[in-house]
Wavefront OBJ file of the C-alpha trace (Angstrom):
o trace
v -15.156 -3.744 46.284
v -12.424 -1.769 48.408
v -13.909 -1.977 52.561
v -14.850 1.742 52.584
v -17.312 0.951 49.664
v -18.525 -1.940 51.389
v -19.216 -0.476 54.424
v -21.001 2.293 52.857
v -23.147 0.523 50.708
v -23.955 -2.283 53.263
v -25.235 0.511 55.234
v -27.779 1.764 53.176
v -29.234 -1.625 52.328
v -28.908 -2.393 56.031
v -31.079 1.078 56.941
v -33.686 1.014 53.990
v -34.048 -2.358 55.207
v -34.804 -1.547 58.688
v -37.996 -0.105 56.957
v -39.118 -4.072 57.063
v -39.593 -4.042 60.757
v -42.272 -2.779 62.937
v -41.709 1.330 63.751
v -43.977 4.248 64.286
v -46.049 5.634 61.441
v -43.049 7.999 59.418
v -40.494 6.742 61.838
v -38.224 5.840 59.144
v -34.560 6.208 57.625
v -35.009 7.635 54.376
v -34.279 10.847 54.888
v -30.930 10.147 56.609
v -30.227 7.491 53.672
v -30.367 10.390 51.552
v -28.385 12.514 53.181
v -25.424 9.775 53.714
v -25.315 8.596 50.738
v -25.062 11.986 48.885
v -22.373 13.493 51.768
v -20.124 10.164 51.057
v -20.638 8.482 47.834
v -19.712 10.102 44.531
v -23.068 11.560 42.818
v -24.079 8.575 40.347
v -23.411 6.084 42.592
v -25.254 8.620 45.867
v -28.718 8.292 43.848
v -28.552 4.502 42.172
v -27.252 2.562 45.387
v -29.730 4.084 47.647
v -32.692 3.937 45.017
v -31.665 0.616 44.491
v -32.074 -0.007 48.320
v -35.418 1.583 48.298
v -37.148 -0.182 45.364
v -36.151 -3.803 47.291
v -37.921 -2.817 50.394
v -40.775 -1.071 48.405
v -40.980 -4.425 46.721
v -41.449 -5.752 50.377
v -43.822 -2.675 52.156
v -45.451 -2.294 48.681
v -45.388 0.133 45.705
v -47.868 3.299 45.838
v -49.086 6.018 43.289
v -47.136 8.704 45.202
v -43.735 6.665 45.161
v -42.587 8.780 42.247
v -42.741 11.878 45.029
v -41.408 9.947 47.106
v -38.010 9.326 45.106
v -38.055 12.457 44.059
v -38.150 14.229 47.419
v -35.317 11.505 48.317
v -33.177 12.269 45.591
v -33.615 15.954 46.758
v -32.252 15.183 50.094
v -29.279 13.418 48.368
v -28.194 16.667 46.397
v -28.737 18.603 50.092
v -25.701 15.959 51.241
v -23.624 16.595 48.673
v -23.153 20.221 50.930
v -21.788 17.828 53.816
v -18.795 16.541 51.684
v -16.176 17.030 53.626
v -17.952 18.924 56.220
v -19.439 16.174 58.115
v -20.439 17.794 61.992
v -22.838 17.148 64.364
v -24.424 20.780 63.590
v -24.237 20.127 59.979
v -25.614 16.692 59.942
v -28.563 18.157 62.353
v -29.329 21.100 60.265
v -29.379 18.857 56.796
v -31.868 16.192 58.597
v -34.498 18.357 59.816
v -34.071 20.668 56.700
v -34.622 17.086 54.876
v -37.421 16.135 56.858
v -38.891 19.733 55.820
v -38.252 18.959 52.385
v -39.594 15.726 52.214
v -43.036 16.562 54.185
v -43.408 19.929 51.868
v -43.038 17.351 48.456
v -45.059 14.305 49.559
v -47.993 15.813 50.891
v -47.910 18.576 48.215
v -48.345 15.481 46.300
v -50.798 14.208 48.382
v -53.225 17.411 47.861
v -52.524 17.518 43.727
v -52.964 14.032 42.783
v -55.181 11.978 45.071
v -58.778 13.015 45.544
v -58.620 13.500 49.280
v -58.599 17.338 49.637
v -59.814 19.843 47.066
v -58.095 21.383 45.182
v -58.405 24.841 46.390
v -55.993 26.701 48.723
v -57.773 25.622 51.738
v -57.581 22.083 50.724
v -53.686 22.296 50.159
v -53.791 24.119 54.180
v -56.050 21.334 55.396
v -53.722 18.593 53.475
v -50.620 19.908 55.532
v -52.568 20.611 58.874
v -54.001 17.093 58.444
v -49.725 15.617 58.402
v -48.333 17.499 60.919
v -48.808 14.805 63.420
v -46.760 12.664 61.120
v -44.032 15.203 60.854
v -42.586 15.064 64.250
v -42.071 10.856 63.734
v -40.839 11.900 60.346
v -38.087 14.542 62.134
v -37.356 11.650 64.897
v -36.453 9.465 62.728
v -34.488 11.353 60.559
v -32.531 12.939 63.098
v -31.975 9.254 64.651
v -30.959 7.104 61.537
v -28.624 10.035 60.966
v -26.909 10.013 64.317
v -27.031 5.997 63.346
v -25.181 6.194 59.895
v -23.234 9.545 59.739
v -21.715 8.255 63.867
v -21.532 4.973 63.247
v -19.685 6.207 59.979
v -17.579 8.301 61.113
v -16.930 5.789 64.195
v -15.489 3.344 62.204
v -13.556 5.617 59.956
v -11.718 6.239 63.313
v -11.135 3.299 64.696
v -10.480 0.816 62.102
v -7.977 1.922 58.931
v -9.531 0.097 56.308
v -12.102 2.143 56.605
v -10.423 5.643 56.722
v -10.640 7.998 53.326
v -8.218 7.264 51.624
v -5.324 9.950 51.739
v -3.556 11.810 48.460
l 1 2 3 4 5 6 7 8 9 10 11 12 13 14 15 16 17 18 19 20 21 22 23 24 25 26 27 28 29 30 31 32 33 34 35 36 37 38 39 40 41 42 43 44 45 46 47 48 49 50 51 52 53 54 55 56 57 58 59 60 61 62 63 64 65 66 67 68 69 70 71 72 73 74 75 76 77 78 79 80 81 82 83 84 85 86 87 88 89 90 91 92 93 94 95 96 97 98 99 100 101 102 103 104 105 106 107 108 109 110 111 112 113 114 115 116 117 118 119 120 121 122 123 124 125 126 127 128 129 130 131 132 133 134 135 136 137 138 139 140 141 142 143 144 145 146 147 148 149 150 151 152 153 154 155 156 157 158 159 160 161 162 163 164 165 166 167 168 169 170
């Protein structure tokens, strides 16, 4: 595996696994994971490597009935990085995570109000199932916004300073 690859895959695992430790309820990386992997890994490899990443620490946390959401919203988020190919800027990377962090509360609680048997399933339910998450929303836009600064500057960092890291040119 060439260093570039290396570095980009061993920081996904490295990120999905930093949803092992202790961190505020939603304050997590997998929106960001998303977003890197699909702005710098070709498309197969920008949904299997992180999914991969994710079903090891779901192992770990625990598997749920709204994981397939879950993944779906994620692999979402990876096709919304595939716009920052090439375009990688602060302002780009910002927009993409909170627009990510959007996406990913609309799906999952969506999910939340059609398949579990906490809200009814009228319109008001679905408004009380989203009023009911916003305070998990803000953690869930930290944290995307954070783990993004994390892996799209620390990415871009070492692309900078160390050549075996740098695209390659041609």
């Amino acid at each position: 595996m060439k260093p570039r690859m290396a570095l980009l895959v061993s920081m996904i695992f490295a990120a999905a696994a930093l949803r092992l430790l202790p961190h505020p309820s939603n304050f997590e990386p997998i929106g960001a994971l998303a977003l890197f992997a699909g702005a710098h890994l070709e498309k197969r490899r920008a949904f299997l490597i992180p999914i991969l990443a994710m079903l090891l620490s779901d192992a770990v946390i625990g598997f749920h009935s709204q994981l397939p959401l879950v993944y779906s919203a994620f692999g979402l988020i990876a096709c919304m990085g595939f716009s920052l190919k090439g375009r990688v800027t602060a302002s780009a990377v910002t927009l993409s995570a909170f627009a990510a962090s959007l996406l990913f509360f609309a799906v999952t609680n969506l999910g939340v109000w059609a398949f579990d048997s906490l809200y009814p399933h009228t319109m008001t339910g679905l408004i009380a199932c989203y009023v009911a998450a916003l305070p998990f929303f803000a953690n869930s836009v930290a944290g995307t916004l954070f783990y993004s600064a994390v892996l799209f500057g620390g990415f871009a960092l070492a692309e900078r300073k160390l050549p075996a890291f740098a695209p390659a040119q041609g």
